[in-house]
C-alpha positions as CSV (number, residue, x, y, z in Angstrom):
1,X,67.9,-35.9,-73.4
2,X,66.6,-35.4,-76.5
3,X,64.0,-36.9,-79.2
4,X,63.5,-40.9,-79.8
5,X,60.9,-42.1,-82.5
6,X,59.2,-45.1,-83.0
7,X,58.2,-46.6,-86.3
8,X,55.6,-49.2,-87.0
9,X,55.0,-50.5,-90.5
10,X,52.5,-53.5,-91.5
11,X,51.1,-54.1,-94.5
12,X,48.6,-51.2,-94.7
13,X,51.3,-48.2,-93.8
14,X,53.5,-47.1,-91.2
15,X,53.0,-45.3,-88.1
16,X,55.5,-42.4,-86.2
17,X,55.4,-42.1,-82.4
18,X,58.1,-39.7,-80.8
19,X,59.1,-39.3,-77.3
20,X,60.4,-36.0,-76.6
21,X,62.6,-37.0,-73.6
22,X,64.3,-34.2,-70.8
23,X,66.5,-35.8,-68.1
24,X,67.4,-32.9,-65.4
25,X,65.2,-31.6,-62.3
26,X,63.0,-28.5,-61.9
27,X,63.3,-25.7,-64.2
28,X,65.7,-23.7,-61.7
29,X,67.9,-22.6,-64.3
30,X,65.3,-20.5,-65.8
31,X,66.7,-16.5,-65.3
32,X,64.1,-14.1,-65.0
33,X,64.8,-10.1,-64.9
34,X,61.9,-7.6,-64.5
35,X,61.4,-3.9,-64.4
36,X,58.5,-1.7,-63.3
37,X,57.8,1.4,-64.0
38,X,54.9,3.8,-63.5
39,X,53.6,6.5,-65.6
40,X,50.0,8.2,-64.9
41,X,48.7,5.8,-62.6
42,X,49.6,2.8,-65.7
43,X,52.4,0.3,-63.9
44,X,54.5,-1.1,-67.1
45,X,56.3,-4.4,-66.4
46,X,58.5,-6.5,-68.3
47,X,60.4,-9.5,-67.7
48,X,62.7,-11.1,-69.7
49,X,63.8,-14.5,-69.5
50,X,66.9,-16.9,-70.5
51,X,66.7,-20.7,-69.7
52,X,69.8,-22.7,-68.9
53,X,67.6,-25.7,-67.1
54,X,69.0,-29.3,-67.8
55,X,65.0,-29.9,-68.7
56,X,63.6,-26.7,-70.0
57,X,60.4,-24.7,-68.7
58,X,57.0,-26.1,-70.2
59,X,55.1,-23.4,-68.6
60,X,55.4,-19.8,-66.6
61,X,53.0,-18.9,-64.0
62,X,53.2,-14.8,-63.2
63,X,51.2,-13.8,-60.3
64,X,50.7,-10.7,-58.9
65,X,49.6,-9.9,-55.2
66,X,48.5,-6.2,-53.9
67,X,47.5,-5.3,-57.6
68,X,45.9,-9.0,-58.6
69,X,46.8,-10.0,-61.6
70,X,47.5,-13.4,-63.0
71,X,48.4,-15.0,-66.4
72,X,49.8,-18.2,-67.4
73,X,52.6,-18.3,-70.4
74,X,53.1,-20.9,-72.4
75,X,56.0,-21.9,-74.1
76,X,56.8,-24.0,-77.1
77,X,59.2,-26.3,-75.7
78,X,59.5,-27.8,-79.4
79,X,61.7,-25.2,-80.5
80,X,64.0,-24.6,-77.7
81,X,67.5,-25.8,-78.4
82,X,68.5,-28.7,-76.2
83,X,71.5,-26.7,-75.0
84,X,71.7,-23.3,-74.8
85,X,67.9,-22.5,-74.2
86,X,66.8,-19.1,-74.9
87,X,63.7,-17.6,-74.5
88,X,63.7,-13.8,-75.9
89,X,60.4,-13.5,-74.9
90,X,59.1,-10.1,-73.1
91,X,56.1,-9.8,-70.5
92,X,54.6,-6.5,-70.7
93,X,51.8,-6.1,-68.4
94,X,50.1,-2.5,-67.9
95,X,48.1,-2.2,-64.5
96,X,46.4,0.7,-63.5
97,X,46.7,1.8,-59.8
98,X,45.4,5.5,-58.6
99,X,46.8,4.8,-55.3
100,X,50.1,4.6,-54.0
101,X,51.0,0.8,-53.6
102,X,53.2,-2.2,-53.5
103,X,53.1,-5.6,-55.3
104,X,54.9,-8.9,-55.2
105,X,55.6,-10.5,-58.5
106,X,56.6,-14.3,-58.3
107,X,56.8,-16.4,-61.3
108,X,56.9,-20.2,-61.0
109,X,58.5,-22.4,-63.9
110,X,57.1,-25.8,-64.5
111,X,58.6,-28.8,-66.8
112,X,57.7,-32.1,-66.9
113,X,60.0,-32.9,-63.3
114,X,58.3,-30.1,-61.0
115,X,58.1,-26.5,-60.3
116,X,60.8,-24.3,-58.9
117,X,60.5,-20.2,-57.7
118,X,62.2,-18.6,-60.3
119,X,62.0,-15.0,-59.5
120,X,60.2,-13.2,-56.4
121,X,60.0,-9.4,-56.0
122,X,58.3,-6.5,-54.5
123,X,57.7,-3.2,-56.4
124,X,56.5,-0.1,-55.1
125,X,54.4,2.1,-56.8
126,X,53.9,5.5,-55.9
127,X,50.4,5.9,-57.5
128,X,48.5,9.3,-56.2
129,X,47.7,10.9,-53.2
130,X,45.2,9.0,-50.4
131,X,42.8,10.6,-48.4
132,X,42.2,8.9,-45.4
133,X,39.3,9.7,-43.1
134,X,37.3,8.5,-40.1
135,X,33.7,8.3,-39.2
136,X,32.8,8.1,-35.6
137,X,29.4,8.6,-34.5
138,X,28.8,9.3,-31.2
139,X,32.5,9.7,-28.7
140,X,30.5,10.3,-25.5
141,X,30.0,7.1,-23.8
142,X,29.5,5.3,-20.9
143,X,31.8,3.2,-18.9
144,X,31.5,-0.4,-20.1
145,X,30.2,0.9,-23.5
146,X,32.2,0.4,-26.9
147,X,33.7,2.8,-28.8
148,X,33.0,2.1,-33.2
149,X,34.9,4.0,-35.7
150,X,35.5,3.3,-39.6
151,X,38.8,4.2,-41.1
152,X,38.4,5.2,-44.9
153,X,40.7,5.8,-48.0
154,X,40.8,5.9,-51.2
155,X,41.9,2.9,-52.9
156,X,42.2,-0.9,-51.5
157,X,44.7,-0.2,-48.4
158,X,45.5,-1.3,-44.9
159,X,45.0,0.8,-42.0
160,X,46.8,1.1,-38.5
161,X,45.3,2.8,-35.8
162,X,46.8,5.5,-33.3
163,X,45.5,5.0,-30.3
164,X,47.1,7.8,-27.6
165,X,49.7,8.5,-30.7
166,X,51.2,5.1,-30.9
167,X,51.0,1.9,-32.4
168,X,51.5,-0.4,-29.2
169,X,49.9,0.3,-26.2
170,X,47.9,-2.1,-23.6
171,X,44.8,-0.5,-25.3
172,X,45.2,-2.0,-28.5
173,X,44.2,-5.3,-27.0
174,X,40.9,-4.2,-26.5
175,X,40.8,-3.2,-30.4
176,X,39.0,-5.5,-32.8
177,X,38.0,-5.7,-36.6
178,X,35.0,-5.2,-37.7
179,X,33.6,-5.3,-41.2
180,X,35.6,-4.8,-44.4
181,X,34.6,-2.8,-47.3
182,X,36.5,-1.9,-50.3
183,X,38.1,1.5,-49.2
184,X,36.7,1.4,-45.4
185,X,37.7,-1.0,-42.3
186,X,35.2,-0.8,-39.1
187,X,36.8,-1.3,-35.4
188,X,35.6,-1.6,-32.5
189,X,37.3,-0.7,-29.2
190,X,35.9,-2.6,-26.3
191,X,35.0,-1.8,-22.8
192,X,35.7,1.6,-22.0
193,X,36.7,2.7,-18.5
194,X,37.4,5.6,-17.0
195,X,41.5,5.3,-18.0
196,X,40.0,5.9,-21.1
197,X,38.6,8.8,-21.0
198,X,40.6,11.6,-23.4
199,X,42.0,8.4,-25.1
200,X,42.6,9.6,-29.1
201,X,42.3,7.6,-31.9
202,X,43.2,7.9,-36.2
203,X,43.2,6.2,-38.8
204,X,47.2,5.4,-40.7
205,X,47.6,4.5,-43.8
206,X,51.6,3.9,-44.6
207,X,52.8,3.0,-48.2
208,X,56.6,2.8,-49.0
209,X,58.1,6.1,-46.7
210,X,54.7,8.1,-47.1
211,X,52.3,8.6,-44.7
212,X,48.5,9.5,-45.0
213,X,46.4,10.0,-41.8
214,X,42.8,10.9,-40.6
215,X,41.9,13.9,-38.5
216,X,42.2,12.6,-34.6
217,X,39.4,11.6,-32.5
218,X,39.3,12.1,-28.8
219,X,36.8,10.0,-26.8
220,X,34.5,11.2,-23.9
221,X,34.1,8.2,-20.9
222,X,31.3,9.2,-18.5
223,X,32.3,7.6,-14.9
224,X,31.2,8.1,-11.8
225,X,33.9,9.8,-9.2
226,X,37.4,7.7,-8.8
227,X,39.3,8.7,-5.4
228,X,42.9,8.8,-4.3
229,X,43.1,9.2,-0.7
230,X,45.7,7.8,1.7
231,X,44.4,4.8,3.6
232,X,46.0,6.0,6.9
233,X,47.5,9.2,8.3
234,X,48.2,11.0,11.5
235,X,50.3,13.6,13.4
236,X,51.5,14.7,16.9
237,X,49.3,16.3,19.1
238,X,48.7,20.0,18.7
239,X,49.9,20.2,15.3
240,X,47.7,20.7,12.2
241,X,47.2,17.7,10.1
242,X,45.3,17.9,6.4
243,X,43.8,15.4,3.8
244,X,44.3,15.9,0.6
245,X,41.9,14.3,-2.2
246,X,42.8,13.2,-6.1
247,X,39.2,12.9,-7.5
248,X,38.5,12.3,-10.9
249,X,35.0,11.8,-12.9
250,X,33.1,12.5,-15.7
251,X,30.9,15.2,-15.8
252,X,33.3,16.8,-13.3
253,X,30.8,18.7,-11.4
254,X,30.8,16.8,-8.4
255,X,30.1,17.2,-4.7
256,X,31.9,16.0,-1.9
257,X,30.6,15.2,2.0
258,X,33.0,14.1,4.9
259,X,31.8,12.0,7.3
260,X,33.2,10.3,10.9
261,X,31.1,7.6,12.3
262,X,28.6,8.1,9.7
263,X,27.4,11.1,10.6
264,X,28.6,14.8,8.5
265,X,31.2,16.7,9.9
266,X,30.4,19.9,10.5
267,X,33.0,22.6,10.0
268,X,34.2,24.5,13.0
269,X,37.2,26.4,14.1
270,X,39.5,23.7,14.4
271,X,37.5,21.2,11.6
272,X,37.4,22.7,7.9
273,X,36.1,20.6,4.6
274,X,36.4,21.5,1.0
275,X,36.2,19.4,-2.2
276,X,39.6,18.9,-2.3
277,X,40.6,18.5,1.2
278,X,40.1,18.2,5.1
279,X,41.8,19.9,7.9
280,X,42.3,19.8,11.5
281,X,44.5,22.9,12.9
282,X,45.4,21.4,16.1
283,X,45.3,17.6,16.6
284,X,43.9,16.1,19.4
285,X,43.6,13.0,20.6
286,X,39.8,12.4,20.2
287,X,40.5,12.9,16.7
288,X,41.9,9.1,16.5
289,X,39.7,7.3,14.1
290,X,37.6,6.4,10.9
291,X,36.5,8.9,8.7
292,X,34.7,8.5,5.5
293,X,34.6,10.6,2.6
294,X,31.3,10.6,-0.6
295,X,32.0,12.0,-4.2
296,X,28.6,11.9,-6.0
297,X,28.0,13.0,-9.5
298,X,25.6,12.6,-11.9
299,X,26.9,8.6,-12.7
300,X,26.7,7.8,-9.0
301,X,28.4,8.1,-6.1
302,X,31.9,6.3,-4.3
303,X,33.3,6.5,-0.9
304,X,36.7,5.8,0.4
305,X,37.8,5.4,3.9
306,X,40.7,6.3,5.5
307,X,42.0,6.5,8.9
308,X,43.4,9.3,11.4
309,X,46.0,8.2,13.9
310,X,47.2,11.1,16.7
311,X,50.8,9.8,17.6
312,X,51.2,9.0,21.1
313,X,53.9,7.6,23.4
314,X,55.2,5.0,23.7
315,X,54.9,5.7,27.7
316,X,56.7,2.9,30.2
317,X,54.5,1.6,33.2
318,X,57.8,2.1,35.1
319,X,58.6,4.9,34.7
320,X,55.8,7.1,33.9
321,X,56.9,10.9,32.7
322,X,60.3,10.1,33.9
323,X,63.1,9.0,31.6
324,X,65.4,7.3,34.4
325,X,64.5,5.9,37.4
326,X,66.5,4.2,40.4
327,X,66.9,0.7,40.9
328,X,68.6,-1.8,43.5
329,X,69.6,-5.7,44.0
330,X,71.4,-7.1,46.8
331,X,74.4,-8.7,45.8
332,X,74.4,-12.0,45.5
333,X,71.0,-12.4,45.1
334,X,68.8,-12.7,41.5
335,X,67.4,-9.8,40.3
336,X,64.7,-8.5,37.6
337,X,64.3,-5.8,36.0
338,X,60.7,-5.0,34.4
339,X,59.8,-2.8,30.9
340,X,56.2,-2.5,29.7
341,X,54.6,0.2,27.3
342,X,51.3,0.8,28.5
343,X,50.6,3.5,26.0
344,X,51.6,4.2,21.9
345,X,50.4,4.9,19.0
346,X,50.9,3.9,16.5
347,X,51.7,0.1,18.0
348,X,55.3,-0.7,19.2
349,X,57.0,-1.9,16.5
350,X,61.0,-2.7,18.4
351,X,61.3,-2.9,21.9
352,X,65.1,-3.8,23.5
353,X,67.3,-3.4,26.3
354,X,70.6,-2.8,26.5
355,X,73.8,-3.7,27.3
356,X,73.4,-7.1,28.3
357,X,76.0,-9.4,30.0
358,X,77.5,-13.2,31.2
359,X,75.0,-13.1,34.2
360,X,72.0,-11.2,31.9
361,X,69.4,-12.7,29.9
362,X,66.8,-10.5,28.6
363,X,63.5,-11.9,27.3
364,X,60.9,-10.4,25.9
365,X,57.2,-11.3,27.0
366,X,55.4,-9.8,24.1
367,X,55.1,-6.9,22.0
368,X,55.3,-4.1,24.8
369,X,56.9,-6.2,27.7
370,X,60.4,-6.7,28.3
371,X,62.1,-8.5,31.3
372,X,66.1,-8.7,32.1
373,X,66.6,-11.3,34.7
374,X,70.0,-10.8,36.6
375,X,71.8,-13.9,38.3
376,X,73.5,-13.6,41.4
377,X,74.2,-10.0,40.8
378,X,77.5,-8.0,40.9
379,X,79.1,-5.1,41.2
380,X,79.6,-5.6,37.6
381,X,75.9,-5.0,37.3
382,X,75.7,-1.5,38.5
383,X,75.3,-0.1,35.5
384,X,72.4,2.1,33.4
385,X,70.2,-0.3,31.7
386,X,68.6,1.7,29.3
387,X,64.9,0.2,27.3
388,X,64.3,1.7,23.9
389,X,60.7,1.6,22.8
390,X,60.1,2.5,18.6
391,X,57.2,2.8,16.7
392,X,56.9,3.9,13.0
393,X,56.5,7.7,14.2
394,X,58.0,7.8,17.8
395,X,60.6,6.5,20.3
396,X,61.3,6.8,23.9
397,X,63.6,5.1,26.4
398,X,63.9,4.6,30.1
399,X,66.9,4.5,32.0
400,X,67.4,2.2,35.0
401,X,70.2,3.6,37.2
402,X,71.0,-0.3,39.0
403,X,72.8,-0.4,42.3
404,X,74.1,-3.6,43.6
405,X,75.6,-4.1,46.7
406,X,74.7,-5.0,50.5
407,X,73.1,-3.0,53.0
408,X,74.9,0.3,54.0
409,X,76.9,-0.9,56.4
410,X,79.9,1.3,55.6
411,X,78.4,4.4,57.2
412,X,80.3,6.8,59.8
413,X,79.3,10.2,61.3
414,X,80.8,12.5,63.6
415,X,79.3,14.6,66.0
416,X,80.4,18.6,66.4
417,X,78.2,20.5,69.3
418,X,78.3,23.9,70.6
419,X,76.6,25.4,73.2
420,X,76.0,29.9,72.5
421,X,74.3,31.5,75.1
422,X,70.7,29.6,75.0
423,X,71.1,28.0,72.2
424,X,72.8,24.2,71.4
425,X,74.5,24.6,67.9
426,X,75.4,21.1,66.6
427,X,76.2,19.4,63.2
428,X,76.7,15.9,61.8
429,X,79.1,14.3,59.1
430,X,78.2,11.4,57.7
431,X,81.1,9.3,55.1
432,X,79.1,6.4,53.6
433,X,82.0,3.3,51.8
434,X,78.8,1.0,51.9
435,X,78.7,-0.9,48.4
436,X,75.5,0.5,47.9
437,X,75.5,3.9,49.0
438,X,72.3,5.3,51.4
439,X,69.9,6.3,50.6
C-alpha cells in the first residue's frame, strides 16, 4: 500500500504519473460515534470519526430517515497517514422538528474496494406536543355502507386506529388506507353490519413512550330486526311453557306479531304475546306445532320459526296404562315376547330389554319395536322382563311377569259340607304344585 510513480523523459521533457495504491477491503474500520441533542425544536448532531481501515474511506454518505436529510462528505484521502488514519473531523447537522419524533442515522464508508455500514442508529426526539384529531362526517349508516374518517396531527406522523379500544380485532381487516396528506391519513372501514353497530373508533399517534390520541367516535349501523329464538321447545302437559325473544335492530322501535299456521294468534286466557315473549299457561296437546314470529321496523322486517313440542309417552301397545302385564309359555316350547311404542314425543331415541339369557335373543325391529324370542323355554325363564323406552325428555317401561311351565296339572281340592237346618254350608280348598300355577 502506498504511492508508486512513473517517470517518462524524452527529448522535449519528462512526465510524472503516480498511482496512489490501497490493498485491504471495505472501509469497515472506519469508527463513527454520534450524539444528538435537542434544544427548541433544533436537533444538534455530531459524529466523529477515527479510521483504522487497511484501505482508508474515500467518501461518507450520512442519511437521515424520519427527519430527511442527506449529505455526502468527502475526504481527502491524500493526506491521511497510511497507518494510523485519523479523521478529527466533526458533523454538526442542526434539523428543526416541532414534533415529537424519531430518526435513523446510517452512514456508509466507501473506498476504492466497496462500501461497508459503518454506524446505524435511532434517535428520539421529543420535539412538542401533537394534537391529533378526527374528522368523520356522517356515523349514521346503513348496513352494507362504509364508514370514512381522516385522522389528523400536527407534524408528519403515523397513525394507529382504535377500533372497540384495541389495536387487533377481526374488524381491522375490514380497515383500509385511503389518501395521504401531510399531517392527515383517510381510512375507510368497509361493509358495515349490524355487529357493528356502537363499534368506536380514534385516531393514535405513539412516539417514543408518549401517547397522543383523538376524541372517540362511535358509529350508528341502521339494520333491520336480528332474532334469537330457540329453534325447538316444549313441555309436559298441563304445565306452562314460555318463549323468550333476543331482538336486536336499529331504530329499535319495532313491532312484533306471532303467528301459527300463518294466521295471528290471538291472545286468550291460556295464549298471551308481548314483544319480548309468548306464553301458554297450561300446555296442551293441540298446541304441538309451528309457530312463526315477524319483527318489523323501519329497515324491514325478519321472521324466525321455531317449533313447540308437548312431551308425550312413550306408551307400549302391550301394555297400555299399565306398567306390568302377565305373560305365559309352555315349557318346552319357543316363545316371543313383543314391545312396540305406539305413542311419544319427542321420537324414541333407546329402546331395550332386559336381562337377557343362553336361550334369549332379543332383536330389535325398528325404532319403537322390540322382540325377545325365547327357545325351548325353562323354568329358568320365569322371570320379569322388563322394556325401557327413552326419549330426550321422557322414559317409561313395561314389565312382563313370564311364567313357564305346563298345564296346571298339580291341582288338589278338598271338599268340607255341612248341612244347618235348611241350609247346605260347604267350602273348597284348592293346593295348586302345577309348574305354572292357575289361573
Amino acid at each position: 500500500s502506498g504511492r508508486y510513480t512513473c517517470n517518462a523523459t524524452n527529448s522535449a521533457g519528462s512526465s510524472e504519473l503516480s498511482y496512489q495504491i490501497y490493498i485491504g477491503d471495505e472501509p469497515k474500520g472506519l469508527i463513527v460515534n454520534c450524539s444528538s441533542a435537542f434544544d427548541n425544536s433544533t436537533i444538534l448532531v455530531k459524529c466523529g470519526l477515527n479510521d483504522t481501515s487497511s484501505a482508508p474511506a474515500l467518501s461518507v454518505s450520512i442519511s437521515m430517515t424520519g427527519i430527511i436529510k442527506s449529505k455526502i462528505i468527502n475526504f481527502d484521502h491524500d493526506k491521511i497517514p497510511v497507518r494510523n488514519r485519523s479523521l478529527p473531523r466533526l458533523i454538526d447537522e442542526p434539523l428543526t422538528s416541532i414534533i415529537p419524533d424519531q430518526y435513523t442515522l446510517m452512514i456508509n464508508a466507501t473506498n476504492q474496494i466497496g462500501t461497508a455500514t459503518v454506524y446505524n442508529n435511532t434517535f428520539y426526539v421529543p420535539g412538542l406536543n401533537v394534537t391529533v384529531t378526527m374528522d368523520t362526517g356522517n356515523t349514521t349508516i346503513d348496513t352494507g355502507d362504509n364508514f370514512t374518517f381522516t385522522c389528523m396531527a400536527t407534524g408528519n406522523v403515523n397513525f394507529t386506529i382504535l377500533i372497540d379500544n384495541s389495536t387487533s380485532t377481526d374488524k381491522h381487516d375490514r380497515l383500509i388506507m385511503g389518501e395521504m396528506k401531510s399531517g392527515s391519513q383517510m381510512f375507510i372501514f368497509t361493509n358495515a353490519s349490524y355487529l357493528d353497530d356502537r363499534t368506536t373508533f380514534q385516531c393514535i399517534v405513539n412516539i417514543q413512550q408518549k401517547k397522543f390520541m383523538s376524541n372517540v367516535t362511535t358509529i350508528s349501523v341502521l339494520y333491520r330486526p336480528v332474532i334469537g329464538i330457540p329453534v325447538v321447545s316444549g313441555g309436559y302437559p298441563n304445565t306452562s311453557h314460555t318463549i323468550s325473544l333476543s331482538i336486536y335492530a336499529n331504530p329499535n322501535n319495532y313491532t312484533v306479531t306471532w303467528l301459527r299456521n300463518n294466521t295471528e294468534i290471538k291472545p286468550d286466557e291460556r295464549v298471551m304475546t308481548s314483544n319480548s315473549s309468548f306464553n301458554i299457561t297450561s300446555l296442551q296437546r293441540d298446541d304441538n306445532g309451528t309457530y312463526t314470529v315477524v319483527v318489523t321496523n323501519t329497515k324491514g322486517s325478519s321472521n324466525e320459526t321455531f317449533l313447540i313440542m308437548v312431551y308425550e309417552g312413550p306408551e307400549f301397545l302391550e301394555g297400555g296404562n299399565a306398567t306390568s302385564i302377565w305373560t305365559e309359555m309352555e315349557e318346552g316350547k319357543d316363545g316371543v315376547l313383543q314391545c312396540t311404542v305406539i305413542k311419544s314425543y319427542p321420537k324414541v331415541t333407546e329402546l331395550v330389554v332386559i336381562p337377557d339369557g343362553e336361550n334369549v335373543n332379543i332383536i330389535k325391529v325398528n325404532d319403537t319395536s322390540i322382540r325377545v324370542m325365547i327357545t325351548k323355554a325353562n323354568m329358568n325363564n320365569s322371570i320379569n322382563y322388563t322394556c325401557f323406552a327413552s326419549t330426550d325428555k321422557t322414559q317409561a317401561f313395561l314389565t312382563y311377569q313370564n311364567f313357564v311351565g305346563g298345564p296346571p296339572d298339580k291341582v288338589g281340592a278338598s271338599l268340607d259340607v255341612k248341612a244347618i237346618d235348611d241350609k247346605l254350608n260347604f267350602s273348597i280348598t284348592v293346593s295348586d304344585n302345577s309348574s305354572a300355577p292357575a289361573k
